[in-house]
C-alpha positions in Angstrom: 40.5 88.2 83.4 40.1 87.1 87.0 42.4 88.1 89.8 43.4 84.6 90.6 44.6 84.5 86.5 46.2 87.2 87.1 48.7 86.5 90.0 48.8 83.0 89.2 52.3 81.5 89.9 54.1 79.7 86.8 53.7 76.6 89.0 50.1 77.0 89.2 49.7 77.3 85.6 52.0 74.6 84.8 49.3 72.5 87.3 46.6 73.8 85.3 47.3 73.6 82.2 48.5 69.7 82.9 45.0 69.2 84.9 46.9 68.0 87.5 45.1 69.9 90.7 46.3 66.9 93.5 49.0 65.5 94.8 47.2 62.0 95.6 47.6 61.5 91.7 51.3 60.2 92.4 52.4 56.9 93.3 54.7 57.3 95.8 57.1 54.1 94.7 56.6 54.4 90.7 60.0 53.9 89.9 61.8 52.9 86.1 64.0 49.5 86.2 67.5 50.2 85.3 67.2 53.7 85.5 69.6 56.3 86.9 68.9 57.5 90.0 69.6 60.3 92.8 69.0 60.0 96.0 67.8 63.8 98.1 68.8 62.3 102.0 67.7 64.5 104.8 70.0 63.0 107.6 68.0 65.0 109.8 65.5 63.0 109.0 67.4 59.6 108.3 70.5 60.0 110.4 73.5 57.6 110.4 73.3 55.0 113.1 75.7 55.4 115.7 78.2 53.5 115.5 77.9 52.2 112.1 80.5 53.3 109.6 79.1 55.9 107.1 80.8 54.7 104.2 79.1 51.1 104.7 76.0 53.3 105.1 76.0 54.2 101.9 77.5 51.2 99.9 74.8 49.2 101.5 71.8 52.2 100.4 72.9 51.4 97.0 72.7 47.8 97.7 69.2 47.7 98.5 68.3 50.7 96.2 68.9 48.3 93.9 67.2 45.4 95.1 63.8 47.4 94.1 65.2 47.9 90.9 67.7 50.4 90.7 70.8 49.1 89.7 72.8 51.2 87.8 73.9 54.7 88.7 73.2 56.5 91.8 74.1 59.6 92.8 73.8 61.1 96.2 72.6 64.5 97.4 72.9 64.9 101.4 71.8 67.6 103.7 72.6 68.1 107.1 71.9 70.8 110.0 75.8 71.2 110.8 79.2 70.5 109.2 79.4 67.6 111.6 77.0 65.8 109.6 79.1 66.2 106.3 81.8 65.3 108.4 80.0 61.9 108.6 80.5 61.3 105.1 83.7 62.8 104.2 85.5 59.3 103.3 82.4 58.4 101.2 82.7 58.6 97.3 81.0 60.8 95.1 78.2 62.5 97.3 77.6 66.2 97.6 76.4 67.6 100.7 74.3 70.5 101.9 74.0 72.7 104.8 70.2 73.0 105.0 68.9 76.5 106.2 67.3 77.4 109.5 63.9 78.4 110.3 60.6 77.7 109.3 60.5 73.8 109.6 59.4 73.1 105.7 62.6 75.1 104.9 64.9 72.2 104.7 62.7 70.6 102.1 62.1 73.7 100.1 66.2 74.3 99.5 65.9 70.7 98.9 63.6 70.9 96.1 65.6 73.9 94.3 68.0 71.3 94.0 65.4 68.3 92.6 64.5 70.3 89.8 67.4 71.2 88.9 68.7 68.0 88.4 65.0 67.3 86.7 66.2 69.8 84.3 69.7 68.9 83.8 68.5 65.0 82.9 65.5 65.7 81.2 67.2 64.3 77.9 66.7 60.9 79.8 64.3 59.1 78.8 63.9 57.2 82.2 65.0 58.4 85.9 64.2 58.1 89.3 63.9 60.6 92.1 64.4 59.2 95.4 63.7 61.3 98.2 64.2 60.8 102.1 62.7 63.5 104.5 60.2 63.5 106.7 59.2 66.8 106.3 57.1 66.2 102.9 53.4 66.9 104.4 52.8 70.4 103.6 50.3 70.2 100.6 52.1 72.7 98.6 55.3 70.5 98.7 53.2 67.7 97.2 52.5 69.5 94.7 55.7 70.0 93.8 56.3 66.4 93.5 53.3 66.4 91.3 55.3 68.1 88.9 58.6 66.2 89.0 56.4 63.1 88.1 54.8 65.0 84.8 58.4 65.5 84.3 58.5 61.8 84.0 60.6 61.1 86.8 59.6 57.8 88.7 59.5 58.9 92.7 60.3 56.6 95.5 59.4 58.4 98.5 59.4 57.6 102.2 58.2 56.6 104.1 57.0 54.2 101.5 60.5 53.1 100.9 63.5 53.9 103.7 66.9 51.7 103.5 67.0 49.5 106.2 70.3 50.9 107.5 69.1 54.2 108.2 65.9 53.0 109.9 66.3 52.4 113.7 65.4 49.3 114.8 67.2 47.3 112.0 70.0 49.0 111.1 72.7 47.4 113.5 70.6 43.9 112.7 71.7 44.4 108.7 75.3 45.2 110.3 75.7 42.4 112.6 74.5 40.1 109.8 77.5 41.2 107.8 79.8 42.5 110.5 81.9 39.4 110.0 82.5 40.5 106.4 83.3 43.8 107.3 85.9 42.6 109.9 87.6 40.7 107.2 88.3 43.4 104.6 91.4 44.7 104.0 91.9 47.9 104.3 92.7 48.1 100.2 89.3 47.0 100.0 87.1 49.4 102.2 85.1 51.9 100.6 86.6 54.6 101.6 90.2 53.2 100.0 88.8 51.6 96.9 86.8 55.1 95.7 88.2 57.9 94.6 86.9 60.6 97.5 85.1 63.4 95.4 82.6 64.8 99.0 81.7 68.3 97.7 80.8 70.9 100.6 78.7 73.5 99.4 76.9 75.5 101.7 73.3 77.5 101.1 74.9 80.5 103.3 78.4 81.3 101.5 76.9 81.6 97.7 79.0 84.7 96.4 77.3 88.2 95.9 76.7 87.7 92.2 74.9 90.8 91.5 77.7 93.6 90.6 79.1 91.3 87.8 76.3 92.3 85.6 75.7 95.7 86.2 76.0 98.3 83.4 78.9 100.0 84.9 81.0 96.3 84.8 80.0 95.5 81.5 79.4 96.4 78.0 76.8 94.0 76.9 74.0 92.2 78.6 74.5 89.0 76.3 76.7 87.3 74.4 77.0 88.5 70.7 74.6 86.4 68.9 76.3 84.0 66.0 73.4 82.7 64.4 69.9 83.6 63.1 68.1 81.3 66.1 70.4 83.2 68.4 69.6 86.8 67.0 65.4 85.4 67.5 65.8 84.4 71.2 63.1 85.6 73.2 63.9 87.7 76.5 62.0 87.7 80.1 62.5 90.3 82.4 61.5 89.6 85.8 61.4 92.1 88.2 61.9 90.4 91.5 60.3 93.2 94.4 61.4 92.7 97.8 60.1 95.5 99.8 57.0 98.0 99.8 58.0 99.9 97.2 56.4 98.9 94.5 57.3 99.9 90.7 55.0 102.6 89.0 53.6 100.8 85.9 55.5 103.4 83.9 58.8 102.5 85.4 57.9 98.8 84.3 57.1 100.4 80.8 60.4 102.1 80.8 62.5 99.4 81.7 61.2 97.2 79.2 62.0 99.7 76.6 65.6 100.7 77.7 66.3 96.6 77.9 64.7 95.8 74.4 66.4 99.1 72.8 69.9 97.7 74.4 69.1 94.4 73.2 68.3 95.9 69.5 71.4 97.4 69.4 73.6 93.7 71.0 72.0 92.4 67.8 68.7 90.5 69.5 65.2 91.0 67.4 63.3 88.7 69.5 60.3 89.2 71.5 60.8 91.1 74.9 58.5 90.8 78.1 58.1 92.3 81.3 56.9 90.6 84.7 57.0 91.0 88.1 57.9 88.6 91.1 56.9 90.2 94.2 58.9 87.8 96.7 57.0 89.4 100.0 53.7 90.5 98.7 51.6 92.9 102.2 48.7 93.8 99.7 45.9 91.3 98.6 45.5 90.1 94.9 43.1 92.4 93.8 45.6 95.5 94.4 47.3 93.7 91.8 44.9 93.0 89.3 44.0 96.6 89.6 47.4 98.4 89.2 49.1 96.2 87.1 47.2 93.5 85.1 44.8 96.2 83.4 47.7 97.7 82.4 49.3 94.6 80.7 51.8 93.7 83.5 51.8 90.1 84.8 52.7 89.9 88.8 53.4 86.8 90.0 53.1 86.8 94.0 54.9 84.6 96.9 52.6 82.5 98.7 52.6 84.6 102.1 53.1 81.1 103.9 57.0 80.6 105.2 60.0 82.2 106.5 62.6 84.5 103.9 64.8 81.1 103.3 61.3 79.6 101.4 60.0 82.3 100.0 63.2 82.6 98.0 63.5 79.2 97.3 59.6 79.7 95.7 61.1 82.2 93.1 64.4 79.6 92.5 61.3 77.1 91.7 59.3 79.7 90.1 62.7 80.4 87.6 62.7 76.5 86.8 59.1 76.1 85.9 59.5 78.4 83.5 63.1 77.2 81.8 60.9 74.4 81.7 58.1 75.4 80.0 60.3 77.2 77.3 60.4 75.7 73.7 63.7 77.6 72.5 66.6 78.9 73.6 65.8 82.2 75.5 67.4 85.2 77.3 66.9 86.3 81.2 66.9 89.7 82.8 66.8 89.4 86.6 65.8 93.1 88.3 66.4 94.1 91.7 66.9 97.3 93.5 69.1 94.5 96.2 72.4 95.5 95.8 73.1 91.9 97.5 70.7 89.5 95.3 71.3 86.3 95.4 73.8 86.4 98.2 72.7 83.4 100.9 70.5 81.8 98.2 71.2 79.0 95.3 70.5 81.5 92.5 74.4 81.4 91.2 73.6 77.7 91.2 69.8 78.2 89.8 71.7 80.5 87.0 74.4 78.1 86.2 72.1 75.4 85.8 69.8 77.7 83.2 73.0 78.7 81.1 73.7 75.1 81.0 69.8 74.7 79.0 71.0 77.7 76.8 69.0 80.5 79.2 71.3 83.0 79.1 71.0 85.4 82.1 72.0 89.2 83.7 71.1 90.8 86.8 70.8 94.5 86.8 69.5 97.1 89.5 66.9 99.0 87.8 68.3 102.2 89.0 71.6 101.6 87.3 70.4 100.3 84.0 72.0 101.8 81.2 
């Protein structure tokens, strides 16, 4: 087996094995008619006019969004820089909004993505959706690729700059206001958008995500999973993925080890199904062939980081790696995060990543590998 088989990502398989090597396959306005939709909105990128009124903002997005053929329900995603930019849309109905991290400049899109597939994921039983996405920050190659996928996942993509609402761009937005300003004077305020809508703005910030990782350690529990009920249940297959941080590497014995201790605990909760071992190494120093050499001849599968990006997108890489691979499963399966960081998943959208497996029936548990039972 060759080294590149060896460390390839899940994402790179999932490219490979779909023979999709390019991002130039997608069009970057296929779209379905009468689709759902949600809309990913970089106000960095697109920023409100000033001036305009941000709940006219986006009453008229949805307005033209379904012009092109979107009429029916759209959600909206937006990230900002700062609170002030949520603050922007705090009398506007329905939209969630984001605190994008700092750094690197492809982290914005990165975080963004985490939250693209997840909602891939979550409306995969749809038949038909559309993925709208407005950033400017979409050139890095890998990223493409990224959308690659999303469109195998049969989601139609409407990307700018191929397609930007005329309100948020520049030099027309105040022309589509002063067409209709005389409109806007006349509503009552009963009738304003901000009046007529229930206000549902949800604040959720990338850098307050709660430490998640004591609540499934052996010494707070006394199972890893839920008892199993059924015969499918008592069959569910388990991955354990060791995500490595640092230098210090696990022996291939300790991988060994673990994998027994977690499959003899499992045996015992009542789970006979298949149990497997990887590793994620988030940071990787060494070169691929270190790998191939000290752990795929021994039957261990390492998945490396890209060495490209700050801390925020490497993370956000394993998030993505996690969903490629709820993806790809066929059944209902168990996961076993290990980390020797006693504050995994603090800063980061795993609890959101994990909440949005469980919802797919991936059940999961963090452990340190040092306090396994």
């Amino acid at each position: 087996m060759s080294d590149t088989d060896e460390t390839m990502s899940v994402f790179d398989k999932y490219v490979s094995d779909n023979s999709l090597l390019s991002a130039e396959t997608i069009d970057p306005i296929e779209e379905y008619l009468n689709a759902d939709a949600c809309i990913f909105w970089d106000m960095g990128s697109y920023p409100i006019p000033n001036g305009v009124d941000p709940c006219l903002v986006v009453e008229k997005i949805k307005s033209e969004l379904a012009d092109i053929g979107c009429p029916v329900d759209v959600s909206i995603h937006a990230y900002g820089n700062n609170v002030s930019d949520g603050e922007l849309l705090s009398a506007a109905a329905g939209i969630k909004f984001d605190l994008l991290p700092e750094g690197d400049k492809d982290a914005g899109i990165y975080s963004m993505l985490v939250d693209m597939f997840q909602w891939a994921l979550k409306s995969f039983s749809s038949s038909t959706r559309n993925l709208i996405v407005l950033s400017k920050n979409m050139d890095n190659p890998d990223v493409r690729k990224h959308f690659a996928s999303l469109w195998r996942w049969e989601c139609g993509l409407i990307l700018s700059p191929t397609w930007v609402p005329e309100v948020l761009m520049e030099e027309t937005a105040h022309n589509v206001f002063d067409q209709n300003k005389r409109k806007a004077d006349t509503l009552a305020d009963s009738d304003h958008p901000s009046k007529t809508r229930k206000v549902t703005t949800e604040y959720i910030s990338s850098s307050a995500a709660p430490n998640i990782f004591l609540g499934n350690s052996a010494e707070t529990m006394s199972r890893l999973f839920p008892i199993p009920t059924t015969a499918r249940e008592m069959c569910r297959e388990t991955l354990v993925l060791w995500v490595i941080e640092d230098e210090n590497l696990p022996a291939v014995t300790e991988f060994w080890s673990k994998h027994d201790e977690i499959t003899y605990a499992l045996l015992k909760e009542g789970y006979r199904g298949k149990v497997r071992i990887q590793g994620y190494v988030v940071n990787p120093k060494l070169p691929k062939r270190y790998f191939r050499a000290a752990y795929g001849d021994h039957g261990i599968t390492i998945y490396l980081n890209p060495e490209e990006g700050d801390e925020s997108i490497r993370y956000n890489r394993m998030l993505l790696h996690l969903l490629y691979w709820a993806h790809m499963m066929e059944s209902q399966s168990n996961l076993v995060v290990l980390s020797r960081n006693q504050n995994f998943g603090q800063g980061t959208k795993f609890d959101r990543v994990r909440e949005t497996l469980e919802e797919l029936s991936i059940k999961v548990a963090v452990l340190n590998p040092d306090k396994s039972r």
